[in-house]
Structures are given as structure tokens and as C-alpha cells.
N, C-alpha and C positions, 0 to 999 in steps of 0.2 A: 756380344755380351754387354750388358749394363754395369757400368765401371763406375754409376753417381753414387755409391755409397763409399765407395774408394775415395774420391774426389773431396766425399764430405769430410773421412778421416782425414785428409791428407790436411785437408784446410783449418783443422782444429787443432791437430797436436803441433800446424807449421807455424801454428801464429803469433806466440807469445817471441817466438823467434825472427819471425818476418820482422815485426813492428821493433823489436831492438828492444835495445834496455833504458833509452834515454831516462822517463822521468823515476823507474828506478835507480839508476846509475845517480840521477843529480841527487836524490834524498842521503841514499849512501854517503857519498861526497860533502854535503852537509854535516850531516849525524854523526858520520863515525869519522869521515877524516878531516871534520870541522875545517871545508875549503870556504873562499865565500863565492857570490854570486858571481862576478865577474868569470872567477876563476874554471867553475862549475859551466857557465856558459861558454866560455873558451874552449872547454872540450868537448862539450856536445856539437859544436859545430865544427869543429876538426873531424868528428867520425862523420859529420852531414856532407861537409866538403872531400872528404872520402867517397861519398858515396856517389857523391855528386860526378865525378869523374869516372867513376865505374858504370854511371846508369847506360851514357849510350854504347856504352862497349860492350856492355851487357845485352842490350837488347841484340845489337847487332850480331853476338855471339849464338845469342837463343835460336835466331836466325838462320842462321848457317852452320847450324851442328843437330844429328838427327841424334846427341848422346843429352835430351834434355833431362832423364833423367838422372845422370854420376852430375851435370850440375849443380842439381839441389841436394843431392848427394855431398858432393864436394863442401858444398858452402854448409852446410847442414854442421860439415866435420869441423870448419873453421871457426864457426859461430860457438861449437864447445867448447873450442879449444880457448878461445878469447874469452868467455863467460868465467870461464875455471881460475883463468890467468887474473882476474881484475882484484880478486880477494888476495894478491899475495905481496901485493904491494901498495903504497901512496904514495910510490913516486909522480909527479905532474906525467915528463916524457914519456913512463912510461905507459900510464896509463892513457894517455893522449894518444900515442901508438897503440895501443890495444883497440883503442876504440876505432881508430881508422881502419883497421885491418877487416874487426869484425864490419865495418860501415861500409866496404868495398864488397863483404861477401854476402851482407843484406841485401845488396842491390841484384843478386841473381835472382832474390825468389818472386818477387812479382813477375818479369817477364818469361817466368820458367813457367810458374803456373800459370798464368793465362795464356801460355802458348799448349801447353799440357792441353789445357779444359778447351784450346777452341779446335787442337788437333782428334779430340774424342768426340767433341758433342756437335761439332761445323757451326758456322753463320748463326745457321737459322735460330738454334737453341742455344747462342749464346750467350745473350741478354738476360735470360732467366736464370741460366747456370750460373752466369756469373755471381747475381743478387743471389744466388744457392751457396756460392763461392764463399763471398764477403759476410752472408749469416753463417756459417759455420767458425770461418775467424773469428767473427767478435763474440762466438758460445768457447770458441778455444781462450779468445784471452780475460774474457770474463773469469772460466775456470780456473785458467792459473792465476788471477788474479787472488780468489779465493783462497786457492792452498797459501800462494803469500801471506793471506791478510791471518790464516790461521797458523802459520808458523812462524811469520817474522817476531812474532810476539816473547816465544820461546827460544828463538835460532838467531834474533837478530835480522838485519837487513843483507847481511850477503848469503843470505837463505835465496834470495830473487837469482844468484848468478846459477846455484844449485836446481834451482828449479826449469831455469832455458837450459842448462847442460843436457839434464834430461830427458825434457820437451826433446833439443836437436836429434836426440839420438834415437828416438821414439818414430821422428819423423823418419829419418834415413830408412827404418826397419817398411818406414807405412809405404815407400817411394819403390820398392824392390814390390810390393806387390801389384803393382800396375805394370803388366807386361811392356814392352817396347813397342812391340805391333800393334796397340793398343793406339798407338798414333797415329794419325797422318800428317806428315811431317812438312808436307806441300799447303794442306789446311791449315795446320800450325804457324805457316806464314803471313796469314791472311789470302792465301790463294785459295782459288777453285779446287776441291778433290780431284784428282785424277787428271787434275790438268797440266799438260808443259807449258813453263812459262822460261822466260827468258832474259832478268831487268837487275843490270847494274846495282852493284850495290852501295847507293850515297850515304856521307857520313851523316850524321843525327843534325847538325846545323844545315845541312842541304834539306833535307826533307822539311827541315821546319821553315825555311824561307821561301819554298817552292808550294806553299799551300797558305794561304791566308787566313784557314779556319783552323788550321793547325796551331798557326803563331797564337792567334787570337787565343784558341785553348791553352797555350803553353804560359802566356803572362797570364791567364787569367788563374791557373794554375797556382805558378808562383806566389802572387797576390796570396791569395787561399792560403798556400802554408806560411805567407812570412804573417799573417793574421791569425792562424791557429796553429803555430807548432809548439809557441813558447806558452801557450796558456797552459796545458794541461800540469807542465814541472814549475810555475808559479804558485801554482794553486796547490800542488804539494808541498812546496818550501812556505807558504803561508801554512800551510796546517801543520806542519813539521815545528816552525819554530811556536806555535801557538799550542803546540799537543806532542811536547817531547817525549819519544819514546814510544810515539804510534804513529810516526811519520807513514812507514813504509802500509801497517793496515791501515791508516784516513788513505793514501796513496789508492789503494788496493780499494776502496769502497769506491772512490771517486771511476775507478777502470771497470768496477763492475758495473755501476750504475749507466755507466754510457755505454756498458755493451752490451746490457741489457735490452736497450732500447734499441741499439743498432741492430741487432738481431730480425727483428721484424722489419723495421725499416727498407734495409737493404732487400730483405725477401719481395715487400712491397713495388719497391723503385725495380726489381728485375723484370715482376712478373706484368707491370704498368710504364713502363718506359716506354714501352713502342706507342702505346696509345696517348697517354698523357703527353709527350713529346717531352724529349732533354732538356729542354733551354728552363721550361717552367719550374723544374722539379729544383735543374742546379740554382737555381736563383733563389731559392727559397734557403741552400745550404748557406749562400750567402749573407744572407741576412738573420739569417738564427746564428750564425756568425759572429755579427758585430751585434747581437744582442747579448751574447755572452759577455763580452765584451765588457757591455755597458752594466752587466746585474754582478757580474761578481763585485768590484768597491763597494757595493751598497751595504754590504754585514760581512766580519768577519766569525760570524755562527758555522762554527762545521756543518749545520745541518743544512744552512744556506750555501755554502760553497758546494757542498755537495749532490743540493738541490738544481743549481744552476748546472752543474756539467752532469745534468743530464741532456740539456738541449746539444751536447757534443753527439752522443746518439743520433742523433738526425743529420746536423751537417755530416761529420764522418762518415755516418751511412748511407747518405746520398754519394756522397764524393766517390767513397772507395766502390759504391756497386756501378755506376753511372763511369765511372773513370777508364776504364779500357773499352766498354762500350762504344762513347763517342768518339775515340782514336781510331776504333772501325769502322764507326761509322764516314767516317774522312778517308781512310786509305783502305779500306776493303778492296779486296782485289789487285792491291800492288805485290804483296809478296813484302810489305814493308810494315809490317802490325809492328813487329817486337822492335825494331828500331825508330822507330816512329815514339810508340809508345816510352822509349827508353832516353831519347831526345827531350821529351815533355818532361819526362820525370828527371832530368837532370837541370830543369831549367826549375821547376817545383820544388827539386833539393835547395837549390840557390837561395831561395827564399825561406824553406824551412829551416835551413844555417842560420841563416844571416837573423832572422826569426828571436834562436836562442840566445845569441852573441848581443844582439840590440836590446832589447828585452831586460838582459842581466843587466847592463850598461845601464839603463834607465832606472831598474831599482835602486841601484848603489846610488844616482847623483837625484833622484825625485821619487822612490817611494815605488811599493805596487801598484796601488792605486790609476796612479799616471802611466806607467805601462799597458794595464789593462785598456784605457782607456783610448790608446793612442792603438793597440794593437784593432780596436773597435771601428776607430775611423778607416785604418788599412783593410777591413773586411768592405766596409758599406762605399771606399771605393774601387772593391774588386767587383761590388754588385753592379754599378754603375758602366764599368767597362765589359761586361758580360751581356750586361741589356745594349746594352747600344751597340756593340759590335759584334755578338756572335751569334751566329743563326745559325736555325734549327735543325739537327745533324738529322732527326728519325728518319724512316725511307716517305718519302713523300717532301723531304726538306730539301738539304743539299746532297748532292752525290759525290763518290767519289771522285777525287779533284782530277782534271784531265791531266796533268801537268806528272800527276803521281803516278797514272797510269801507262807514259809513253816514253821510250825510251826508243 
């Protein structure tokens, strides 16, 4: 049975929940519980450094549990419950705690699903599912973006925690109609179908030291988010304080415009990856990058801020279709995809914290301006370390690493 129309729901109603509530959460925080910068940034990287501790435990769980559905299941339930929870107080703790809790339960669903989609569709029709994957999230977060931008107007801005409650619950219902045996839970590993294998299971720091295309990808990674995590809730609190009282729809224009665009993109980069080769396409996320970077100071015009993150479309949709890809492309056939991949993403958390925390810090003591700009040069040196050190994962580049393979 053909399960990609399932795959596609699954990816639309999961995503306004995958991707969290950050640059919602910071405008809230702004707007209605008038915190400042610093403060707003302090808590988005507590739920990042949340997550960051849960990525490789995550993956390594995805791993070794054939129950990946009550996973996303489970987190689905948490991610409500935390959503629900954020409107009922202003307290700093507690709401700092809320965020970590729901930031530890975020970190199940990318390795859930991409272990989902590679236990249904194998190796070969990965590449392309996936870019089928990452275009259906960004038509899912575009969409909620819109119901935000049409009802925060009426309902105010903790209409956004109402709206992921939802989504979560929506998703729980799409997750029960994908049977179990629908998987192969041995492919789900990155192994062969049908094959016994037999390999230790290293923690997410071993795997990343024992492969030098892996490190390579994991700072290069990091780089990436501590350069793009903190633009998109900048560029909200610049339009927030500049257009009070349509923080959360300018917010909500800025999410749709760049999933807009991600939409095609990602489809693009799935179904041309294997030809175009990896290394050219990531490089280019790079540097549309640290071009955003450089164009937002130039006008504080909503229609140019808004204009500018649309180039977010492109890098993010490269990244997010391109991004479990090349992790299999490195450890295909170990049996080590989802901790692999969940090692990366906790080294890429690191930087996406540290991202929002630096960032805030910069506006209070020098302005936006100088953030964007300083976030600009940390992009165009992640491009630099990309080109010169990492080579080309497609099949015809490097192979999977011997080192990953023998036990």
C-alpha cells in the first residue's frame, strides 16, 4: 500500500508543532507581558538548550524502539499540554520551564519522522520523500501561519498557543492512521531491509568523532543556526515595536512568505539532489544566509522586511530538505541514521540557543542593526568552512565511513 498521502498529512498538520513556538512565544512576551530583549532571549534558549540535551537521546531512542509511532504520539500530547499551559501565567520560571519541557518533546519529531518515512519508502526513494517531507511542513506552517495572522487580530496573540494545541491533536489522530507494519524498523535504522545486522550502539559524541564528514557537517551545522535562528524573532520584535498591535500578523506574513517559497524549493532540492550533488546546493543556503543578513538594516519598511525573509525560503529549504539526506548519506548502512542524525542536531541546537541568547544581548548594548550584521558575517563563515572542508556526500562522492560500518 502507498502510505505518501498519509506522509503528506502527517507532515502538514505536524509542523506548526515540530518547528515550536519560538518567534511566536518572543512577540507574546514582548506585546503582552512587556519582557525585554534579553529576557525574551534567555527563554528561548532554555527551551533550545532543552532540546539540545534531548536530541541525541532522541535519536538514539528512535533507534531502538519499533513503538515510533506512541512517540510522536506521546510528544504530540506534551507539546499541548505546554502550548495550553504558556497563557496562564507570566511568571519568568515558569514559563522558562514550560518551554524546556515542550523543547525536550520537540526534539522526538524529526527523528521520528524521518525514521517513519525511511522505514516506508527505503534508501532509494528517500531523497525525494524527504523534499516531499519538508514541502508539506512548510504548506502546514505557512497555513497556520495564516489562521494566526486572521485571528490574532480578534483573539489577540495567545490565539498561536490555541492554534498548536490543535494542530498537536490533529496530528496524534493523522499518526494512529499509519499502521505499524507499515514500517520496517530494520530500514528505519538505516539498515538493509531484511537484513540481520549486529553493531553496538555508540553514544551521539562517538559517532560524531569517529567520522570526519559527520563533524565536519555537525559545525557546519551549528554555524547555520547560531547565523539563522535569531533572525526570524528579530525581525518580528522590529515590526512589533514599529506596528503595535500587529505584531503577531506582520510575524505571521513574514512565516508565510518564506514557506511559500520553501514549498517548492525543498520539492526541487529532493527531487535534484542526487544529480546536482549536496555540497553545491548547501552552499548556496549559505550564502542567501548571510545575505539576509546584510539586507534587512537597510529599511525598516514592513514591506522590505518582509521582502527580505523571503530569501529564508531558500536557505531553510535547502537545509531542512538536504539535512537528513546527507547524514545518510555518511552512515547509510550502519544501523546508526537516527543517532547520528540526533548527535548533529544537538550540536546545531547549540548554536541555535546560543543564536537567540547572543543576539538579544547585542540588541540591548548596540542596536538591531549590528546584530543582523554580525549574525551575517557568522553565516559567510559557515560558507567558507563548508567549501573547504566538506566533500561531496551524493553516491559517486564519499561513502559510507568504514569506521561506522565495523564493529
Amino acid at each position: 500500500m502507498n502510505y505518501g498521502r498519509k506522509l503528506d498529512t502527517l507532515n502538514f498538520v505536524l509542523a506548526d508543532v515540530r518547528d515550536g513556538l519560538g518567534p511566536y512565544l518572543a512577540i507574546y512576551l514582548l506585546t503582552v507581558q512587556h519582557w525585554d530583549q534579553a529576557s525574551i532571549g534567555l527563554v528561548l534558549s532554555i527551551g533550545g538548550i532543552a532540546g539540545i540535551v534531548a536530541q541525541t537521546p532522541a535519536g538514539a531512542l528512535v533507534d531502538s524502539t519499533t513503538a515510533k509511532r506512541a512517540i510522536l504520539i506521546a510528544a504530540a500530547a506534551v507539546v499541548t499540554l505546554g502550548s495550553l499551559a504558556f497563557s496562564w501565567t507570566s511568571n519568568f520560571t515558569a514559563i522558562a520551564a514550560m518551554n524546556a519541557v515542550t523543547g525536550a518533546a520537540g526534539s522526538l519529531f524529526a527523528p521520528s519522522l524521518a525514521a517513519i518515512t525511511l522505514g516506508i519508502v527505503g534508501p532509494r526513494a528517500f531523497a525525494r520523500r524527504i523534499g516531499r517531507n519538508e514541502a508539506f511542513n512548510h504548506a502546514g506552517n505557512a497555513a497556520a501561519a495564516v489562521v494566526a495572522m486572521a485571528t490574532a487580530y480578534w483573539f489577540g496573540p495567545v490565539v498561536v498557543f490555541w492554534i498548536m494545541s490543535i494542530l498537536a491533536i490533529a496530528s496524534i489522530a493523522v499518526t494512529f492512521t499509519i499502521p505499524a507494519k507499515a514500517i520496517d524498523h530494520a530500514q528505519a535504522r538505516g539498515l538493509e531491509a531484511g537484513v540481520a545486522h549486529s553493531h553496538d550502539r555508540p553514544s551521539g559524541i562517538a559517532v560524531l568523532l569517529s567520522s570526519r564528514p559527520l563533524l565536519v557537517f555537525a559545525v557546519s551545522a551549528t554555524i547555520f543556526h547560531f547565523a539563522n535562528a535569531a533572525m526570524l524573532p528579530l525581525v518580528g520584535q522590529k515590526l512589533a515595536l514599529t506596528n503595535k498591535g500587529l505584531g503577531i500578523s506582520l510575524m505571521a506574513v513574514c512565516i508565510v512568505a518564506a514557506q511559500a517559497v520553501m514549498m517548492p524549493v525543498a520539492m526541487i532540492v529532493g527531487a535534484k539532489a542526487d544529480a546536482w550533488g549536496r555540497k553545491p546546493i548547501f552552499l548556496a543556503a549559505f550564502a542567501i544566509l548571510a545575505v539576509r543578513g546584510l539586507l534587512y538594516p537597510l529599511s525598516e519598511n514592513p514591506y522590505w522586511l518582509v521582502g527580505v525573509q523571503l530569501l529564508d525560503g531558500f536557505g531553510a529549504g535547502i537545509f531542512g530538505a538536504l539535512f537528513p539526506v546527507i547524514v545518510r548519506d555518511i552512515v547509510g548502512g550502519s544501523g546508526r541514521f537516527n543517532v547520528s542524525a540526533g548527535a548533529i542536531a544537538t550540536a546545531q541546537g547549540i548554536g541555535a540557543s546560543l543564536s537567540a541568547a547572543v543576539a538579544g544581548y547585542i540588541v540591548v548594548d548596540l542596536g538591531y542593526d549590528f546584530a543582523f550584521w554580525a549574525l551575517a558575517v557568522i553565516a559567510a563563515i559557515g560558507f567558507a568552512v563548508f567549501l573547504l572542508a566538506m566533500p561531496e556526500t551524493s553516491p559517486g562522492g564519499v561513502q559510507t565511513d568504514a569506521v561506522l560500518n565495523s564493529n
